[in-house]
Phi, psi and omega in degrees: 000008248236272210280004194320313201296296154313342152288321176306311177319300191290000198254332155312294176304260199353300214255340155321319188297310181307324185259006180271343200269335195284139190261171171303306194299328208308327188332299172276014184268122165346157161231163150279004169261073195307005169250353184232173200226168199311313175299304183296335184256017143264358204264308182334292210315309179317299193297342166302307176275349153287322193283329162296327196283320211265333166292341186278333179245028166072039190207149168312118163293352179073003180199149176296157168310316136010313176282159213262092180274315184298344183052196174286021218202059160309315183292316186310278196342300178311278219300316154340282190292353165265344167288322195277324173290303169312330162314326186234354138315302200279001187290164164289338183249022190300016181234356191268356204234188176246108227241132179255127161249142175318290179344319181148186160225126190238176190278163180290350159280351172292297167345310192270314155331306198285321162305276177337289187336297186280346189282310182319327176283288182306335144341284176296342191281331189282306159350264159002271210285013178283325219066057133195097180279344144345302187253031157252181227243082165302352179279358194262294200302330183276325162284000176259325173302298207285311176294327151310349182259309171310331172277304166138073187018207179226037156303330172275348166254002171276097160230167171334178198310073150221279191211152205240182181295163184271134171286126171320090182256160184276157190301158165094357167287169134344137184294339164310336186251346190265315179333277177307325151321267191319340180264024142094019177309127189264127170270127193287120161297316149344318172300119188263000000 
């Protein structure tokens, strides 16, 4: 869990690169987070990343997760919220507490896996359904697979909209596609 804070970082700069390629139409484009389309699971991924900063600094995040955070500014939103999210990761004591989440309350390095978990993915889902899985950070997407398999996986989290059963990707793919298999992800064949 040591470098978990510096995985976030990079899982931010990633998925910034990624919410940089999107146009207005890319909005509305399938996902493999099959109920939502690029805007709603970028729109999640923010609100997410407000509800960790504000559990993380004792304060309201101000809205449900839910909530229509991106406004006419999808890239401001991000980049808002990654700033504000990166801030409290970086506090001195963000690994020492206990982070109350819809999930539940967990200690803050579990916390932060769980964070890590959705920026990456989600990330990759937005990737995906753009066509350019080019610019996620597969060395990112494999350390995050090998530590979810090394915690002894996430079968206690495949239920309805958390992770679906894993899809079979073939050997030799990208760690990105292996990534979204396991997080129960329908893989495109389009995806290189």
């Amino acid at each position: 869990m040591d470098n978990v804070i510096g995985q976030i970082d990079r899982a931010l700069d990633a998925t910034s690169v990624i919410v940089a390629a999107l146009d207005e139409s890319s909005l509305a484009a399938p996902t493999p987070c099959r109920e939502w389309d690029v805007r709603a699971v970028l729109n999640h991924t923010v609100g997410g990343m407000h509800i960790f900063a504000a559990a993380l600094s004792g304060t309201d995040s101000g809205a449900d997760h839910e909530s229509d955070w991106l406004g006419g500014d999808p890239q401001g939103a991000y980049a808002a919220a990654a700033e504000v999210d990166r801030a409290a990761w970086h506090r001195p004591d963000a690994l020492d507490n206990t982070v109350s989440i819809p999930l539940g309350a967990l200690p803050a390095p579990m916390a932060a896996l769980v964070h890590l978990t959705e920026l990456v993915v989600h990330g990759v889902d937005i990737a995906v359904a753009i066509g350019r899985a080019d610019l996620t950070d597969d060395v990112l997407c494999g350390e995050l697979l090998a530590t979810m398999q090394a915690r002894g996986g996430i079968d206690q989290f495949r239920a309805p909209g958390i992770f679906g059963a894993e899809v079979v990707v073939e050997e030799g793919q990208p760690a990105h596609r292996r990534l979204l298999g396991y997080a129960g992800r329908e893989v495109l064949a389009r995806t290189p």
